[in-house]
C-alpha positions as a Markdown table, in Angstrom:
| # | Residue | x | y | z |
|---|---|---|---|---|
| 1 | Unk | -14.3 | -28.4 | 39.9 |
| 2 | Unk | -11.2 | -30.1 | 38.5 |
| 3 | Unk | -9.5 | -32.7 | 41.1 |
| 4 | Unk | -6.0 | -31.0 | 40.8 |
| 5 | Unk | -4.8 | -27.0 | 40.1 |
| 6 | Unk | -3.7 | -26.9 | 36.3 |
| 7 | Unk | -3.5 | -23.0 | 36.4 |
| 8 | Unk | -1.1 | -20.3 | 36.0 |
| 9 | Unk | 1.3 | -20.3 | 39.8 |
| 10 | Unk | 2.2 | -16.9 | 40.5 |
| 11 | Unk | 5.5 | -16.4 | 42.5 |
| 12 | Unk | 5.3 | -13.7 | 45.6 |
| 13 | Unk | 7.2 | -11.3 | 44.5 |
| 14 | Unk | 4.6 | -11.6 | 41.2 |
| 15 | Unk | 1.6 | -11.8 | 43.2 |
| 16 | Unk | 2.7 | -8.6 | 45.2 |
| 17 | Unk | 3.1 | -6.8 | 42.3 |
| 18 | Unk | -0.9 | -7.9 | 40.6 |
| 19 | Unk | -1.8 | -6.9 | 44.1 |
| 20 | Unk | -0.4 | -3.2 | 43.9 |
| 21 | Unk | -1.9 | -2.8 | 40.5 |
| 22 | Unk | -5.5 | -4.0 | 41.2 |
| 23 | Unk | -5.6 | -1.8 | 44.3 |
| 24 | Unk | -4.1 | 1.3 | 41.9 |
| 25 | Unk | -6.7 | 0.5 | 39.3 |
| 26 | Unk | -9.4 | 0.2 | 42.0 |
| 27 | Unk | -8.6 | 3.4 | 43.6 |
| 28 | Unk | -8.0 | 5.1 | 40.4 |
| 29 | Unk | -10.4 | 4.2 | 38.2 |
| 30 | Unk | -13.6 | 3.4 | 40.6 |
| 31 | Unk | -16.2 | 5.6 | 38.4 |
| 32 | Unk | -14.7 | 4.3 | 35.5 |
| 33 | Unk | -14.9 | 0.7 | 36.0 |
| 34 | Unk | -18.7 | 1.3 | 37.1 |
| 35 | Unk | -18.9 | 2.1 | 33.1 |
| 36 | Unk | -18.7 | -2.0 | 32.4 |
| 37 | Unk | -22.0 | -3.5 | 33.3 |
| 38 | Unk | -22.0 | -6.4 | 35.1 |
| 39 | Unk | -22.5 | -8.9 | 32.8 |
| 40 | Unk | -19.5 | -7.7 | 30.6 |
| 41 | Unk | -17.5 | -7.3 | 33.5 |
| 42 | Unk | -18.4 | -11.1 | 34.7 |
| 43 | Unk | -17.4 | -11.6 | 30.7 |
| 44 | Unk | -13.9 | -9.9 | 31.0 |
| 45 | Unk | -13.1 | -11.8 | 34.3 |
| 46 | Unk | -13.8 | -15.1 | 32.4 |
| 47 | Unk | -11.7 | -14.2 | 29.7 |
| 48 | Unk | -8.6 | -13.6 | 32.4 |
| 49 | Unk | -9.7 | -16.6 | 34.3 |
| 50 | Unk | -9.9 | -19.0 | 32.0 |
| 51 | Unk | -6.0 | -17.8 | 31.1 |
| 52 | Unk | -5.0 | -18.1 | 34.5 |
| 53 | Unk | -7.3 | -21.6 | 34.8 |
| 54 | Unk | -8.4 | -20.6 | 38.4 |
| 55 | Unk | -11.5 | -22.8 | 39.1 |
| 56 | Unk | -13.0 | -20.9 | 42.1 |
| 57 | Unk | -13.1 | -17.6 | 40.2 |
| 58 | Unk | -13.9 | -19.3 | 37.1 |
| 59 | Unk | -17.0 | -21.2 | 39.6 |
| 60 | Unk | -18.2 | -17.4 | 40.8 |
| 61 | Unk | -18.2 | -15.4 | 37.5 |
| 62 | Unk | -19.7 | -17.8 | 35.3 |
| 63 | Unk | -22.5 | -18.2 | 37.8 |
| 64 | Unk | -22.8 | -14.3 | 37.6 |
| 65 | Unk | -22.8 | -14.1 | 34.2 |
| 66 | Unk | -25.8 | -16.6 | 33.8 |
| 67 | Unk | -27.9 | -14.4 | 36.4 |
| 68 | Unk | -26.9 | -11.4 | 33.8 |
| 69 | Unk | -28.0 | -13.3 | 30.7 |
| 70 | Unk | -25.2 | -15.1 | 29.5 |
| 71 | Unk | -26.1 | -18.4 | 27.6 |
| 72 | Unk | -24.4 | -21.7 | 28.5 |
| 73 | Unk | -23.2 | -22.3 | 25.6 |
| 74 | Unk | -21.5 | -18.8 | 24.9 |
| 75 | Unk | -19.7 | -18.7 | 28.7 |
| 76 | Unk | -18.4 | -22.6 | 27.5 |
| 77 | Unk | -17.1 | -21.7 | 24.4 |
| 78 | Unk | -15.6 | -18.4 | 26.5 |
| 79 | Unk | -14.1 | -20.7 | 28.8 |
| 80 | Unk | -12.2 | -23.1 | 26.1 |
| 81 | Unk | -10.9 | -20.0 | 24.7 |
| 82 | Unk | -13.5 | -19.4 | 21.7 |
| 83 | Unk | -14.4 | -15.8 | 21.6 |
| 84 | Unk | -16.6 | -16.9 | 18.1 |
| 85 | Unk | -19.6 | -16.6 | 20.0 |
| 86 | Unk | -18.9 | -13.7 | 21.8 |
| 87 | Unk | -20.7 | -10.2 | 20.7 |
| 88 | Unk | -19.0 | -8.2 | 18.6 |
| 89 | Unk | -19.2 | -5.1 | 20.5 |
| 90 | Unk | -17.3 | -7.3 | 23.3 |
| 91 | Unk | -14.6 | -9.3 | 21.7 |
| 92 | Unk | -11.9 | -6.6 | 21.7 |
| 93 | Unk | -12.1 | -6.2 | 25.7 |
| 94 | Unk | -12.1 | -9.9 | 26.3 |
| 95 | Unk | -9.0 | -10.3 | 23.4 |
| 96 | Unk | -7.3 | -7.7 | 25.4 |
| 97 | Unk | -7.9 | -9.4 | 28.6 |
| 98 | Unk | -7.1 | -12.9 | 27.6 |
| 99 | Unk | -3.8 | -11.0 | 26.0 |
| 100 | Unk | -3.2 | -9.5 | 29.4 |
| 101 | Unk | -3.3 | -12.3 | 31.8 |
| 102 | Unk | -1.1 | -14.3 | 28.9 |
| 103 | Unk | 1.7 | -11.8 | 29.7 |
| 104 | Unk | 1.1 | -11.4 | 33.3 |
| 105 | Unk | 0.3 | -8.0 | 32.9 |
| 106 | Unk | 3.2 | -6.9 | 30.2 |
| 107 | Unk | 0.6 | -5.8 | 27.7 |
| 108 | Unk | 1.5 | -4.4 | 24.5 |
| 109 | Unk | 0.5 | -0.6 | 24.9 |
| 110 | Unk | -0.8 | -1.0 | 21.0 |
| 111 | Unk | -3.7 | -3.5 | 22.4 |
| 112 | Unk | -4.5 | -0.9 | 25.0 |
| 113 | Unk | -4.6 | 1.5 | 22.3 |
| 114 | Unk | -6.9 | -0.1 | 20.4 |
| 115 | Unk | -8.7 | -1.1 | 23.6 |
| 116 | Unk | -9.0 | 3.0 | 23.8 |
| 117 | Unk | -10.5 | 3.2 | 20.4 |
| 118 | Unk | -12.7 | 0.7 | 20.6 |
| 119 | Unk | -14.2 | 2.0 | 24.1 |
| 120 | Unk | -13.1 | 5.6 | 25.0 |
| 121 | Unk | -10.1 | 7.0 | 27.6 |
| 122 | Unk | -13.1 | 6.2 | 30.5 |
| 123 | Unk | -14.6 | 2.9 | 29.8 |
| 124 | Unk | -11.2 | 1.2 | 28.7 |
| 125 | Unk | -9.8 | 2.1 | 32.1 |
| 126 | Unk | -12.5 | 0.6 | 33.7 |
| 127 | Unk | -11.9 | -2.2 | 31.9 |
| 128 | Unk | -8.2 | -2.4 | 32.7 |
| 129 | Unk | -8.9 | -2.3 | 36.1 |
| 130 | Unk | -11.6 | -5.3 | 36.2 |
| 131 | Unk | -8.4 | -7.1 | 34.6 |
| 132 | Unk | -6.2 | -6.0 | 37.1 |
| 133 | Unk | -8.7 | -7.3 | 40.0 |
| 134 | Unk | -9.6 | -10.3 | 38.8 |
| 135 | Unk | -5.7 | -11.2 | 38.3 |
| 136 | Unk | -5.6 | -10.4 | 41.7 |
| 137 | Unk | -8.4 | -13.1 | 42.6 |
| 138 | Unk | -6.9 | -15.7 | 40.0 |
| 139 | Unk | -3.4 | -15.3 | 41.9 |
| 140 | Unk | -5.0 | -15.7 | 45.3 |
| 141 | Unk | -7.2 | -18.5 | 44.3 |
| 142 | Unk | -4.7 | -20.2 | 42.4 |
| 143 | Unk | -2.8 | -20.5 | 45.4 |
| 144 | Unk | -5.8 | -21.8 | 47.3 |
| 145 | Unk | -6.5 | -24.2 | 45.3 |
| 146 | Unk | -2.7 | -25.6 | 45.7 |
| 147 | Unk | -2.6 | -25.1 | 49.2 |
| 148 | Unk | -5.9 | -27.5 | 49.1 |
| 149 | Unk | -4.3 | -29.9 | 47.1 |
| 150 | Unk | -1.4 | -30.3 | 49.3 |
| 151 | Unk | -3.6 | -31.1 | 52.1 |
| 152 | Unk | -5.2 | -33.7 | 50.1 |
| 153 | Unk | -1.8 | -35.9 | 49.4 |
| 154 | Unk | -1.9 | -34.0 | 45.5 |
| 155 | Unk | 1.5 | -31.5 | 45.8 |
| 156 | Unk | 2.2 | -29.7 | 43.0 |
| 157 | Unk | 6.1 | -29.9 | 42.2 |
| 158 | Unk | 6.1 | -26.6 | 40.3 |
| 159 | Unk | 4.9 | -25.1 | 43.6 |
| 160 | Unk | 6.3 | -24.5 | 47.1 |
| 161 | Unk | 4.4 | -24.3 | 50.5 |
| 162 | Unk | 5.5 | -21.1 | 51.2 |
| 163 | Unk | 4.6 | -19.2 | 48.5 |
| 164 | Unk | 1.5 | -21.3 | 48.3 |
| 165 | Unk | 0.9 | -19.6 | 52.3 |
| 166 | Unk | 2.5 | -16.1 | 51.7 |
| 167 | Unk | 0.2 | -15.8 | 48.2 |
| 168 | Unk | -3.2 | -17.5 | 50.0 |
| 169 | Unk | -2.8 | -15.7 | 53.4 |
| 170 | Unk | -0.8 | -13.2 | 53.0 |
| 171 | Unk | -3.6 | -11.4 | 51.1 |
| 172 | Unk | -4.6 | -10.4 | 54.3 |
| 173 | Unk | -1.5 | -8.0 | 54.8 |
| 174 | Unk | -0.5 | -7.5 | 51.0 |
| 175 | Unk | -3.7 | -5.9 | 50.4 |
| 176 | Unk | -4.0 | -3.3 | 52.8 |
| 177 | Unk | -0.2 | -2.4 | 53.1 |
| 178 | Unk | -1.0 | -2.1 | 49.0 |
| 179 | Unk | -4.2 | 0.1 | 49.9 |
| 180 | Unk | -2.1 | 2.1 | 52.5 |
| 181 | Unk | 0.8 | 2.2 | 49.7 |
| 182 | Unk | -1.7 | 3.9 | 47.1 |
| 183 | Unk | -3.6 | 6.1 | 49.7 |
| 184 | Unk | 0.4 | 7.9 | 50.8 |
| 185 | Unk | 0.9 | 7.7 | 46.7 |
| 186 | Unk | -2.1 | 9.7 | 46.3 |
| 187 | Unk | -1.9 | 12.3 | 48.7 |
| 188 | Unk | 1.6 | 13.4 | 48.1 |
């Protein structure tokens, strides 16, 4: 693991939002994101991670994607970026997620589109949802990973200890008052 974060930050108000939209896509799209097997899914995360440059989730899902039959040498080149190496029948979902996590979310609705085409109405949800939750785990971790630095002496000046806490921690309210947000959504 790399000594200090270089990642994407996310602000709170930012990270609240990536929250509300992995728990929509999770609670939305549940069958559909069952569509990606695991090893492209693992794939798709990557492609967001290494965007975002969060080294815990970038730790977990290459290690998954070896178990599923990724090479080394394909999940490195994923990792710098290189989607050469990746399978044809793949590279449009991981262009659209690096594109995604690039703008935070703001896609351009003519790369979902295309994602569409490429995979169907059912499978490109699920896809856009495995986006959405990883963003969510980048966002935490990245914050994690600052709020560990900070307690080692290595502060990040882009950063601030509070929104390094309220991202990090505050998971643990933001994510079910998101849940309990959807759920009322849902049922009305």
């Amino acid at each position: 693991m790399q000594d200090v974060y270089t990642g994407k930050i996310f602000g709170i108000r930012e990270f609240v939002r990536i929250v509300d939209k992995a728990v929509a896509g999770m609670m939305s799209y549940g069958k559909e994101i069952k569509l990606v097997d695991k090893n492209f899914r693992s794939l798709i995360m990557l492609a967001v991670t290494q965007v975002n440059g969060c080294q815990y989730c970038s730790y977990v899902h290459t290690k998954q994607a070896l178990k599923s039959g990724s090479s080394e040498e394909d999940l490195a080149q994923l990792m710098e970026g290189d989607l050469a190496a990746a399978d044809s029948s793949q590279r449009m979902a991981l262009l659209f997620a690096q594109h995604y996590a690039d703008t935070s979310g703001s896609y351009d609705a003519q790369a979902y589109e295309r994602l569409v085409e490429s995979y169907g109405k059912d499978q490109a949800a699920g896809i856009l949802a495995s986006i959405k939750m990883i963003m969510m785990g980048n966002a935490n971790g990245g914050a994690m990973s600052l709020f560990i630095d900070r307690l080692h002496g290595k502060r990040n000046k882009d950063s601030s200890l509070g929104t390094e806490l309220v991202v990090f921690l505050g998971i643990l309210v933001i994510l079910p008052a998101a849940f309990l947000k959807n759920l009322i959504i849902r049922s009305s």
